[in-house]
SERO-4910 file (N, C-alpha, C, O; in steps of 0.05 Angstrom, whole numbers):
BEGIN
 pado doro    nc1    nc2    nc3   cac1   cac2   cac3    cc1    cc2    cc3    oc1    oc2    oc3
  Unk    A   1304   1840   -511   1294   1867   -515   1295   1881   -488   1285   1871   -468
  Unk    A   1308   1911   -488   1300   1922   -464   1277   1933   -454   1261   1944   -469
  Unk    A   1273   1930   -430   1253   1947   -417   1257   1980   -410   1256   1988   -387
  Unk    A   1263   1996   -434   1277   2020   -423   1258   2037   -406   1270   2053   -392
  Unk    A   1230   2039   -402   1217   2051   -390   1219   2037   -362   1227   2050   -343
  Unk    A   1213   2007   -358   1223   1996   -330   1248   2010   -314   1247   2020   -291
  Unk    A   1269   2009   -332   1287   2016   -329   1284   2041   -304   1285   2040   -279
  Unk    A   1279   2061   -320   1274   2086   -312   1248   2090   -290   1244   2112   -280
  Unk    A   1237   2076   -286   1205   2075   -268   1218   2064   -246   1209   2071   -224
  Unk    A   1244   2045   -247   1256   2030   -224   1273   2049   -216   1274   2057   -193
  Unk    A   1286   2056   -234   1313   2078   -216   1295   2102   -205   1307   2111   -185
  Unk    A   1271   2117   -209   1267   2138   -200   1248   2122   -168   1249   2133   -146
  Unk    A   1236   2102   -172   1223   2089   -144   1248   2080   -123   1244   2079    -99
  Unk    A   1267   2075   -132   1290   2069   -112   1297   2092    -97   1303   2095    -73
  Unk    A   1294   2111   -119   1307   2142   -101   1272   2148    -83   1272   2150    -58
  Unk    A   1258   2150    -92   1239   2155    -74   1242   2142    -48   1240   2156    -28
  Unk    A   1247   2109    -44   1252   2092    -26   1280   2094    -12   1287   2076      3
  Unk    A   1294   2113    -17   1323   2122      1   1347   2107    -12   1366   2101      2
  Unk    A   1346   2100    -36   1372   2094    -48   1383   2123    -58   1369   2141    -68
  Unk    A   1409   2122    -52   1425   2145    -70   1438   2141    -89   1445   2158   -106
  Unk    A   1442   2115    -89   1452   2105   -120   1444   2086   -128   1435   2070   -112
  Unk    A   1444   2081   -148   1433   2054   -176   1443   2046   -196   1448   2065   -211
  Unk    A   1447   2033   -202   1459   2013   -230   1454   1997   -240   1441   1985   -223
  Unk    A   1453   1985   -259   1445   1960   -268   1470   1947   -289   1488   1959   -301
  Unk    A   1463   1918   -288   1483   1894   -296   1471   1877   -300   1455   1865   -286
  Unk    A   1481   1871   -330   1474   1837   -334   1485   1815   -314   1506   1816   -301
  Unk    A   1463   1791   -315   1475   1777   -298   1492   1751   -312   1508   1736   -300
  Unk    A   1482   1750   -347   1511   1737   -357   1534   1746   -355   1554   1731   -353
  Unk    A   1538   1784   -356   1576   1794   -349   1579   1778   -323   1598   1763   -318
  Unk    A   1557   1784   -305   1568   1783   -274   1578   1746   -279   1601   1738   -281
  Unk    A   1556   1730   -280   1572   1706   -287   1588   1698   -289   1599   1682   -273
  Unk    A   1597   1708   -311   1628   1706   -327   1650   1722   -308   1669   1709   -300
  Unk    A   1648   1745   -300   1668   1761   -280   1679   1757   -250   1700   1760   -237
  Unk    A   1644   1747   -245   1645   1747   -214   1668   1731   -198   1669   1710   -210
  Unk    A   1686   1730   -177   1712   1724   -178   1706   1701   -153   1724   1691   -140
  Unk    A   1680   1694   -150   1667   1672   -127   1649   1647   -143   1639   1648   -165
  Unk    A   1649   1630   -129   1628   1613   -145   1588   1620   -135   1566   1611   -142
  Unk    A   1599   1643   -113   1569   1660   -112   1560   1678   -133   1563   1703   -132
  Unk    A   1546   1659   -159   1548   1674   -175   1510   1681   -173   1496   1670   -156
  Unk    A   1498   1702   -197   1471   1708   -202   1463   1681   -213   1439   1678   -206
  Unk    A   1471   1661   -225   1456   1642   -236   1459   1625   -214   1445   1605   -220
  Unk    A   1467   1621   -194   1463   1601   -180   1443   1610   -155   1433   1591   -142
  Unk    A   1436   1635   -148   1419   1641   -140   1390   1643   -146   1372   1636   -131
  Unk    A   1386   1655   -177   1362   1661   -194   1374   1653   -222   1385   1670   -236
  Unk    A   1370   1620   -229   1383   1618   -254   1361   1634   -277   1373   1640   -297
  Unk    A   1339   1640   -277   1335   1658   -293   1339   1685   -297   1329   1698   -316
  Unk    A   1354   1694   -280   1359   1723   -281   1364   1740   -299   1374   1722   -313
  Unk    A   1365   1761   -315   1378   1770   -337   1395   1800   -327   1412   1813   -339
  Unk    A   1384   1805   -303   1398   1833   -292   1399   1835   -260   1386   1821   -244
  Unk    A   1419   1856   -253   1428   1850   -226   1421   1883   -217   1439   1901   -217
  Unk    A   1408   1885   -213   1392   1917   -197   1416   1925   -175   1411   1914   -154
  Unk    A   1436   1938   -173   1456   1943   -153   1440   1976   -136   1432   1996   -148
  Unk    A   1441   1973   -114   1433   2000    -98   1448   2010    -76   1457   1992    -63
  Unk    A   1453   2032    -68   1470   2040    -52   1459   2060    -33   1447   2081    -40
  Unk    A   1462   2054    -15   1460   2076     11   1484   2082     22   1502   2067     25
  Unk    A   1482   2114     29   1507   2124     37   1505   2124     80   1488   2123     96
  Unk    A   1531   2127     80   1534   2125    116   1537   2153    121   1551   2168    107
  Unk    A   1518   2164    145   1523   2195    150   1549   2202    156   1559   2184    170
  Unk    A   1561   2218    154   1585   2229    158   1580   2227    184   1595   2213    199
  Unk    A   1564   2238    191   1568   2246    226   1573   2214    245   1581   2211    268
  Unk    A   1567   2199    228   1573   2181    237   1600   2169    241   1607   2159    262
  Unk    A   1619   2170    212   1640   2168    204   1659   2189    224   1678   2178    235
  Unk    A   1656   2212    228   1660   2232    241   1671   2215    269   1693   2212    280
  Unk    A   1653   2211    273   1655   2205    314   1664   2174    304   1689   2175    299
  Unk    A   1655   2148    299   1674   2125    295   1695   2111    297   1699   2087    298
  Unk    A   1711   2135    298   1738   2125    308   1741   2135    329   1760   2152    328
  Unk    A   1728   2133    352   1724   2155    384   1711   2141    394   1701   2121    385
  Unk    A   1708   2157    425   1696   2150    447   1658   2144    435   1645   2132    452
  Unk    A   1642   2152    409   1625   2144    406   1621   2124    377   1605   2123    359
  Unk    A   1639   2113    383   1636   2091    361   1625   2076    360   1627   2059    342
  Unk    A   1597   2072    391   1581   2053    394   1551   2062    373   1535   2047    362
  Unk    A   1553   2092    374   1535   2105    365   1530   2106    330   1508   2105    319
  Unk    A   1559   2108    317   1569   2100    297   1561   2070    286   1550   2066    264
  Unk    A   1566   2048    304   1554   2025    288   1527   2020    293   1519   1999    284
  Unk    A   1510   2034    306   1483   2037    304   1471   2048    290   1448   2041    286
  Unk    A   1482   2069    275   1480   2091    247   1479   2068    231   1459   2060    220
  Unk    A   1505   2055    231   1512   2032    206   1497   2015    207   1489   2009    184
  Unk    A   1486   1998    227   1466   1978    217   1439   1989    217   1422   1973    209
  Unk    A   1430   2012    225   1402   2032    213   1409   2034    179   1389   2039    165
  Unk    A   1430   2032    167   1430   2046    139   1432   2018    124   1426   2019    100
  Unk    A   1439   1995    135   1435   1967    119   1404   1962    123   1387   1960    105
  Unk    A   1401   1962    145   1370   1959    154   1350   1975    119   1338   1966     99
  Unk    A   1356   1997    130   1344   2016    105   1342   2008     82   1322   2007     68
  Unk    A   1371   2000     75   1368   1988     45   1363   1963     35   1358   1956     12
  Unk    A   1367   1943     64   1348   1926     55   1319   1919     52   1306   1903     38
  Unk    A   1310   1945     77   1282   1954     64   1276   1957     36   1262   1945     21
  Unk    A   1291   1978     33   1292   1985      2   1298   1969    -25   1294   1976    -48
  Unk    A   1310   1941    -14   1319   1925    -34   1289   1901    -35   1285   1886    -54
  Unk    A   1273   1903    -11   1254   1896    -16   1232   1909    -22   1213   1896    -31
  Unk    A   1229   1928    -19   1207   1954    -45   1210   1949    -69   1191   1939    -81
  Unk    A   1231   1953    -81   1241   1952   -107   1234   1921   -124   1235   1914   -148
  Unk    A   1227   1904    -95   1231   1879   -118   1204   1866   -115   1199   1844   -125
  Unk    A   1186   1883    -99   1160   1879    -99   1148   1898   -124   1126   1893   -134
  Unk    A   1164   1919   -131   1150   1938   -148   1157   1919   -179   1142   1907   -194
  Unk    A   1175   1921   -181   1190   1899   -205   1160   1875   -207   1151   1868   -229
  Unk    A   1153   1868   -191   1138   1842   -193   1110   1844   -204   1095   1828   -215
  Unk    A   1106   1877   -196   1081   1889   -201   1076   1894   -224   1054   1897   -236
  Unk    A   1100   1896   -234   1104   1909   -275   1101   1876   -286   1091   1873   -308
  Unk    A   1110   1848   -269   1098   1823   -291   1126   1811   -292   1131   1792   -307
  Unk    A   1148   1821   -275   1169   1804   -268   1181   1794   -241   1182   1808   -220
  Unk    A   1188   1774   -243   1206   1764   -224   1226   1778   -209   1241   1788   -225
  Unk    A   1232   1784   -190   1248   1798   -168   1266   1770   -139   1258   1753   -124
  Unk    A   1282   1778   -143   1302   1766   -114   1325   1784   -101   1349   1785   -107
  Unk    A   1305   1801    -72   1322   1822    -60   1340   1802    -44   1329   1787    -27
  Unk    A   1362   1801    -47   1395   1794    -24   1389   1813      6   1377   1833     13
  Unk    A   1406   1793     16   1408   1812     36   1441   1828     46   1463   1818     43
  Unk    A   1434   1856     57   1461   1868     55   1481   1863     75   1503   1874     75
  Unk    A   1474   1843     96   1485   1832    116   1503   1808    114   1503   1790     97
  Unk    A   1512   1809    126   1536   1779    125   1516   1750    137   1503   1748    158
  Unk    A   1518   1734    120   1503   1706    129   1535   1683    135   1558   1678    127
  Unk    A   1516   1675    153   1539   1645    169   1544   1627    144   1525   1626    129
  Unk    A   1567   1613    138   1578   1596    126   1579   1572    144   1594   1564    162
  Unk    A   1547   1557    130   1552   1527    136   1582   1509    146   1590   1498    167
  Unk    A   1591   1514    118   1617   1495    123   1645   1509    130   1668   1501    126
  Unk    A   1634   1535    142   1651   1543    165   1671   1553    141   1693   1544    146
  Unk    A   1671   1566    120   1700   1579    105   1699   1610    110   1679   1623    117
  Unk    A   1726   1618    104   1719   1643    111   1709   1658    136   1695   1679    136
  Unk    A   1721   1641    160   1716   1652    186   1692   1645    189   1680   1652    210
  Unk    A   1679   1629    168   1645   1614    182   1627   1648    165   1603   1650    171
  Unk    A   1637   1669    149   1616   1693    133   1624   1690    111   1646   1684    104
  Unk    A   1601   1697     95   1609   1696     69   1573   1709     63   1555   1707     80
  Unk    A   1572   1720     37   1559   1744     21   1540   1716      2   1550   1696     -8
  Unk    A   1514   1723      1   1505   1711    -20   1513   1713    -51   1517   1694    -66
  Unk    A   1515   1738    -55   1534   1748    -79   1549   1776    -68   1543   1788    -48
  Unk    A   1567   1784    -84   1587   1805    -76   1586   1834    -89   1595   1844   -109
  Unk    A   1566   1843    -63   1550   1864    -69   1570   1898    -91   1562   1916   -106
  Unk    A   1593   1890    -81   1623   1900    -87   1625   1900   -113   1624   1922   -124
  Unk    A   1626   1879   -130   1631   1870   -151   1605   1870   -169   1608   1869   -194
  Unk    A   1582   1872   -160   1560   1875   -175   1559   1912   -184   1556   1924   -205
  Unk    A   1564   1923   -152   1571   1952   -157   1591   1963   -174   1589   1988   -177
  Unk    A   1608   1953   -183   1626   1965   -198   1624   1951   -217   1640   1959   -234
  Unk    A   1610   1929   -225   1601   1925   -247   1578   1940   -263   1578   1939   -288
  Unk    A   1562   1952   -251   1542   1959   -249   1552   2002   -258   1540   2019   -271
  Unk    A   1576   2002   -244   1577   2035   -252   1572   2045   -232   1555   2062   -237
  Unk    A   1577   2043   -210   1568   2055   -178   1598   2065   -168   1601   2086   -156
  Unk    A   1621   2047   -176   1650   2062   -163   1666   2036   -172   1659   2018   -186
  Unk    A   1690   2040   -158   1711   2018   -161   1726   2008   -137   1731   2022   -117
  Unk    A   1729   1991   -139   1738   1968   -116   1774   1980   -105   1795   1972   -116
  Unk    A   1773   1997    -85   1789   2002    -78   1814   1990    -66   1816   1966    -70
  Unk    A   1833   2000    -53   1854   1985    -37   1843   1966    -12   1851   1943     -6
  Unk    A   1823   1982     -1   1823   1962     18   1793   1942      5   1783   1931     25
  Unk    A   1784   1939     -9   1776   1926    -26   1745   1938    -26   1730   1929    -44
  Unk    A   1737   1952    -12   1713   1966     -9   1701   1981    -35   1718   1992    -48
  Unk    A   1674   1984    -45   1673   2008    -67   1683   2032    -64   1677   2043    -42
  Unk    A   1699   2047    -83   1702   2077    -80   1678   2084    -91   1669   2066   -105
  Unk    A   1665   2103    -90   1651   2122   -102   1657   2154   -107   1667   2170    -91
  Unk    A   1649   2157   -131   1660   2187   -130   1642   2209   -117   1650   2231   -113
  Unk    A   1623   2203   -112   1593   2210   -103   1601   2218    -62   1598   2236    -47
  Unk    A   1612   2190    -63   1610   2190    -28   1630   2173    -20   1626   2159      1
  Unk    A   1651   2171    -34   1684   2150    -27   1674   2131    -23   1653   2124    -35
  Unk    A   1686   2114     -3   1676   2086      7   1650   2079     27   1642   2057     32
  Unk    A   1637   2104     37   1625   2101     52   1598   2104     54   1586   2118     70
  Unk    A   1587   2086     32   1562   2075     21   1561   2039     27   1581   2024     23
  Unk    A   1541   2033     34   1529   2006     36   1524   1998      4   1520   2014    -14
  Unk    A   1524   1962      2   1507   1961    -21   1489   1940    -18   1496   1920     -5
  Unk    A   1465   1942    -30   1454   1909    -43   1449   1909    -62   1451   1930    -76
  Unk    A   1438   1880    -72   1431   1877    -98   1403   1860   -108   1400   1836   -103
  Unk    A   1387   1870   -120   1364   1858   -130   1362   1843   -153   1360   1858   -173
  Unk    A   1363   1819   -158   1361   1799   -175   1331   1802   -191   1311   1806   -176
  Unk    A   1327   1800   -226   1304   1806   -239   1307   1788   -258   1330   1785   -265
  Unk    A   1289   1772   -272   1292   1770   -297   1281   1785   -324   1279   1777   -347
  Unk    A   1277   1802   -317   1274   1830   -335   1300   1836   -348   1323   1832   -340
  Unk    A   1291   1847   -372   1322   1844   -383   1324   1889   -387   1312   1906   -400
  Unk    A   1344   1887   -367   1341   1921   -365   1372   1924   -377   1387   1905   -376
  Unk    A   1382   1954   -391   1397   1956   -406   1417   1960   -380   1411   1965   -357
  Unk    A   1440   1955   -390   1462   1957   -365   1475   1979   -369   1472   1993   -389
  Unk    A   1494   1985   -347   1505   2006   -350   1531   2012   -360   1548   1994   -361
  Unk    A   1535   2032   -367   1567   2031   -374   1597   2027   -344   1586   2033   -322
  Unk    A   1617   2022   -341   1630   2022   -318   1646   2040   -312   1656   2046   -334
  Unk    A   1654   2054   -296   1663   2078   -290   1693   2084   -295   1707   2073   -278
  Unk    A   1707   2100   -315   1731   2101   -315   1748   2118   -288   1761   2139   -292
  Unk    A   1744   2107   -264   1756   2117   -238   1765   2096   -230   1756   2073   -224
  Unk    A   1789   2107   -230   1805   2097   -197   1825   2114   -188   1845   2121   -200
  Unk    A   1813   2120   -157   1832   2152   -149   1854   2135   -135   1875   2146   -128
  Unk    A   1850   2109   -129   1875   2097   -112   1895   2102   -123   1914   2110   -109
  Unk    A   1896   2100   -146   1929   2111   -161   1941   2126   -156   1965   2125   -152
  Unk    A   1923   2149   -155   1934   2170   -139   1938   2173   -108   1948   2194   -100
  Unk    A   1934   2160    -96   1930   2166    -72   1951   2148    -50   1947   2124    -52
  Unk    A   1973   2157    -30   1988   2144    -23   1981   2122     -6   1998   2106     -1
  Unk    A   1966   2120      1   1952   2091     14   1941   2111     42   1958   2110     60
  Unk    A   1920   2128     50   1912   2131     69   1889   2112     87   1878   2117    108
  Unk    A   1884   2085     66   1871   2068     85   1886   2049    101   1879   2037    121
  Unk    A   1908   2049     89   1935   2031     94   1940   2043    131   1936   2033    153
  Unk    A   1954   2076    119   1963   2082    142   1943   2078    170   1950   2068    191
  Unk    A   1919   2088    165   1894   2093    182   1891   2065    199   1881   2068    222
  Unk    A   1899   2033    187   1885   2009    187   1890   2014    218   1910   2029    221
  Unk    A   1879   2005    246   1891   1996    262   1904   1971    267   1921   1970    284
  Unk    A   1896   1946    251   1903   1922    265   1920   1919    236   1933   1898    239
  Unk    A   1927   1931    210   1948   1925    197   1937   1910    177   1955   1900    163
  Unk    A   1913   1904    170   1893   1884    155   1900   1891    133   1912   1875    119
  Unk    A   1893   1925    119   1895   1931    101   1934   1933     82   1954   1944     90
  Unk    A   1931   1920     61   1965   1916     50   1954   1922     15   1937   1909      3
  Unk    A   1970   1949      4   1970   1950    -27   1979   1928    -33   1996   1914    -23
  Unk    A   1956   1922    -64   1968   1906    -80   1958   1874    -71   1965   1853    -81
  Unk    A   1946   1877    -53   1935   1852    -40   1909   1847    -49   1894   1864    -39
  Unk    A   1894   1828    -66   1858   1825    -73   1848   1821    -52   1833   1802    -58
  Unk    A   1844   1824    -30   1830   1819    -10   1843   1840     22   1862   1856     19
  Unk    A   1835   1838     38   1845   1839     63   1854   1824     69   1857   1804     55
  Unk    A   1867   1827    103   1874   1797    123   1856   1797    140   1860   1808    162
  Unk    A   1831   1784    132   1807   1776    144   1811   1772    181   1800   1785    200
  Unk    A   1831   1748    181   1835   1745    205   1847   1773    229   1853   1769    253
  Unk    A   1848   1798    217   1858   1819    232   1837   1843    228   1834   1860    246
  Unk    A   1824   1844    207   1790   1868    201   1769   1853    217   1759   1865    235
  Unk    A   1762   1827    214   1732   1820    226   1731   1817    250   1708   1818    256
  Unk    A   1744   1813    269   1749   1819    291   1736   1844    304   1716   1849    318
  Unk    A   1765   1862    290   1749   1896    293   1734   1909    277   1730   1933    281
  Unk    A   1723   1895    258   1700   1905    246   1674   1892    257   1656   1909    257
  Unk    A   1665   1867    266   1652   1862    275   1645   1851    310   1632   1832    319
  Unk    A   1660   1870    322   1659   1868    350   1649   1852    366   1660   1838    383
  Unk    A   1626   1855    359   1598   1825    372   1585   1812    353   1561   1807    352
  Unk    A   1601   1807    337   1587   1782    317   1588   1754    330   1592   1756    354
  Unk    A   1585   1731    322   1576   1708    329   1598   1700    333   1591   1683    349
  Unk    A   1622   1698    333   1638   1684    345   1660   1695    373   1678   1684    387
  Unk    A   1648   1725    373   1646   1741    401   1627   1720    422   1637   1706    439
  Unk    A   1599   1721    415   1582   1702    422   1597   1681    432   1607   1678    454
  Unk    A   1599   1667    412   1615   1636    429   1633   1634    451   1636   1619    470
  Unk    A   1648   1656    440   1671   1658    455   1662   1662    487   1668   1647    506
  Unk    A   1645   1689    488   1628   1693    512   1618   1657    525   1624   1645    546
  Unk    A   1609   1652    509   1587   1620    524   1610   1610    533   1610   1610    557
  Unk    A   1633   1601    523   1651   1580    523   1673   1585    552   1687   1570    565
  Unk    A   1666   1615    552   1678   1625    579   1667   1617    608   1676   1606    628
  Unk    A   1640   1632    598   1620   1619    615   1619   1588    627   1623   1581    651
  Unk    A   1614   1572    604   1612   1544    609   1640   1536    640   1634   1529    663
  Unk    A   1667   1540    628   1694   1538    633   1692   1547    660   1707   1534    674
  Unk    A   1675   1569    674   1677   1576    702   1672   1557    717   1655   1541    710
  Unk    A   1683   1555    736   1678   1524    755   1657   1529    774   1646   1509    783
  Unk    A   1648   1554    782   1626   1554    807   1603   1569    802   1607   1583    781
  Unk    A   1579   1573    810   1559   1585    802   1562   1616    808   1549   1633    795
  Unk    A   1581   1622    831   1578   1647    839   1600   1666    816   1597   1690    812
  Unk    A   1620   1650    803   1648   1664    785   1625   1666    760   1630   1684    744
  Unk    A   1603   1650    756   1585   1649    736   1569   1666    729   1566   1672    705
  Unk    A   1550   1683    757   1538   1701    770   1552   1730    762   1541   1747    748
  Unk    A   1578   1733    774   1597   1751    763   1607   1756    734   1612   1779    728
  Unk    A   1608   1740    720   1609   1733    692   1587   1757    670   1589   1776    655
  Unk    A   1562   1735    686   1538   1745    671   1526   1779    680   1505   1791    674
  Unk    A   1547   1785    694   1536   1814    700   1561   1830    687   1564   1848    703
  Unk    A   1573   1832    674   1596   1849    671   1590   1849    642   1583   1830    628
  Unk    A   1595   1881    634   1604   1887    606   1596   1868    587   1572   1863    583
  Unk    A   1613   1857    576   1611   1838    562   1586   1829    547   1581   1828    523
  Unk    A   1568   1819    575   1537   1811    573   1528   1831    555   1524   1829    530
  Unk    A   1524   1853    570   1508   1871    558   1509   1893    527   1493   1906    514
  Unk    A   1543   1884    527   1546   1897    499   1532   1873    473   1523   1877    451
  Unk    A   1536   1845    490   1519   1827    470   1491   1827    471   1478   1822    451
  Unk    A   1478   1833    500   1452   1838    493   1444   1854    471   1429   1848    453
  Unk    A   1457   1876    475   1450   1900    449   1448   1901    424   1437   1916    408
  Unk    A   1466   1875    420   1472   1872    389   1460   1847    380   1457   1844    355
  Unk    A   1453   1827    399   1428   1820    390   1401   1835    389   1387   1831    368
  Unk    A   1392   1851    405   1373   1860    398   1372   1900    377   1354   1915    370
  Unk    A   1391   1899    377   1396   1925    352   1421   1925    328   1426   1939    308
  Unk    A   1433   1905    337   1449   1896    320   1480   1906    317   1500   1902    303
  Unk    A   1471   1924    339   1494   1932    341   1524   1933    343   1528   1941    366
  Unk    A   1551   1928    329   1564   1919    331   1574   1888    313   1594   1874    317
  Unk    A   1554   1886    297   1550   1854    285   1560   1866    253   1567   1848    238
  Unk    A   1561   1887    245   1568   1898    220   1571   1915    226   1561   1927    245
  Unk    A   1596   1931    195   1602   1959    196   1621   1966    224   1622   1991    224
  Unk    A   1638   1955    249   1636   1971    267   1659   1979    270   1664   1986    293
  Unk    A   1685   1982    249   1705   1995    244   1707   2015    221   1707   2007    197
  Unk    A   1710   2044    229   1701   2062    211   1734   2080    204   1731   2101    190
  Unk    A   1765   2073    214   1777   2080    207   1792   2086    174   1803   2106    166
  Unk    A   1787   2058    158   1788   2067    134   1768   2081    118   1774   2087     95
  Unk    A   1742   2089    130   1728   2102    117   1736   2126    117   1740   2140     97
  Unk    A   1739   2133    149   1741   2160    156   1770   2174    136   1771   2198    129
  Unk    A   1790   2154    129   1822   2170    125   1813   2173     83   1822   2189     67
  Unk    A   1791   2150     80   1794   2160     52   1783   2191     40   1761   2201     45
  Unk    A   1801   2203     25   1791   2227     22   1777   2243      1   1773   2267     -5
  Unk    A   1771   2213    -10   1748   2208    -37   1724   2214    -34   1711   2198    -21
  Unk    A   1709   2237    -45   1679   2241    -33   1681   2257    -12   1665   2245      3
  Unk    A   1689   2274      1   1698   2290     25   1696   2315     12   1706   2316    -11
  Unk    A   1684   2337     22   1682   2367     18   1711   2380     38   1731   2370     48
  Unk    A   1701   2401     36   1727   2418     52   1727   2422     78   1743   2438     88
  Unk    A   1707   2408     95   1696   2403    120   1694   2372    140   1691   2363    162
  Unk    A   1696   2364    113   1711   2332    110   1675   2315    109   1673   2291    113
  Unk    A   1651   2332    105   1626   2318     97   1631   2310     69   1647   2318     52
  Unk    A   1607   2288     68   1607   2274     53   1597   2299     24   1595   2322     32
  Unk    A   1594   2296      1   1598   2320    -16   1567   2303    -33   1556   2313    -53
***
């Protein structure tokens, strides 16, 4: 039986709490669909629905990104995951308050134990819950489109065993139309039509600038110097300090290539803001 008033008490508290979009999904479709063995039942085998939420990226951010302030840009971007994973934990404290179960994800990339996948990988695939869910469709470069705000919305997802009615899925997809402007835009060539995925090994790189295996790379340099003073020199240059930052604001660890966002022209007004 649905909870159609939950339903509706949850989507209007999400928007209060800074989601701009919402959906909902069973978590038997997702089950059956999901194209990972990170599925909703192996997370919350009781689950019955998959709460999908979306925060959008300021234009102005998208705007400058591919420029001289693109440091500023992925600080925007991990303030707006930040946000919604705030928000993905509001939502699943309020859920709990009505007499059900809640499990907020997080919207960030977690390390892969056994090292697949460049050592990241998604607790579940925030992507695929969203467009299961009626939020947009999984574009060329495999990102959600939205018609709302193109690709350049964040997502997570809140796990319930509440059984909330799902949504219908969106008959969009503007890629058809569209001659590949994430293609042309890619810098490192990652993005290829017709491909289910990216080439990981050429996006995470420049999408995640100072992620953890920047880190290593840094130590391993370090270590490799033969004298204390080439060591001394080391630890004062650049480098250091763009990693200090992103350990402590995160900067640069997600989100920090904004060229296919910026070229899609899905969700774009006549000023090129988000609409």
């Amino acid at each position: 039986m649905f909870h159609h008033r939950l339903k509706s008490d949850i989507s209007e508290y999400a928007c209060r709490q800074g989601a701009d979009l919402i959906g909902f999904v069973s978590t038997r479709h997702l089950n059956a669909v999901t194209p990972t063995r990170y599925t909703p039942a192996r997370l919350l085998p009781a689950a019955k629905t998959a709460i999908s939420i979306g925060r959008r990226l300021l234009a102005g951010a998208v705007a400058v990104g591919t420029g001289d302030m693109v440091q500023n840009a992925r600080w925007v971007a991990w303030r707006a995951n930040e946000r919604l994973n705030n928000c993905a934990m509001e939502i699943g404290h309020f859920v709990e308050q009505h007499g059900f179960r809640a499990l907020p994800l997080s919207s960030g990339t977690m390390v892969d134990p056994k090292w697949n996948n460049m050592g990241l990988y998604g607790e579940l695939s925030h992507r695929h819950v969203a467009a299961e869910a009626g939020l947009g469709t999984i574009g060329i470069a495999t990102y959600i489109v939205t018609p709302q705000f193109g690709p350049r919305v964040f997502f997570n997802t809140i796990l319930t065993d509440a059984e909330l009615e799902p949504d219908p899925k969106l008959d969009f997809n503007p890629c058809d139309q569209c001659p590949g402007e994430c293609v042309k835009a890619c810098p490192t060539g990652a993005i290829i039509r017709g491909r289910r995925t990216i080439k990981k090994r050429l996006c995470i790189p420049r999408a995640n600038p100072q992620g953890f295996m920047v880190l290593q790379d840094y130590i391993s340099s370090l270590i490799a110097l033969p004298d204390l003073e080439s060591r001394r020199r080391r630890i004062e240059d650049f480098d250091f300090a763009r990693l200090h930052q992103s350990l402590v604001q995160g900067v640069g660890t997600i989100a920090g290539c904004f060229h296919c966002l910026a070229a899609c022209p899905v969700g774009l007004g006549p000023k090129g803001q988000t609409t």
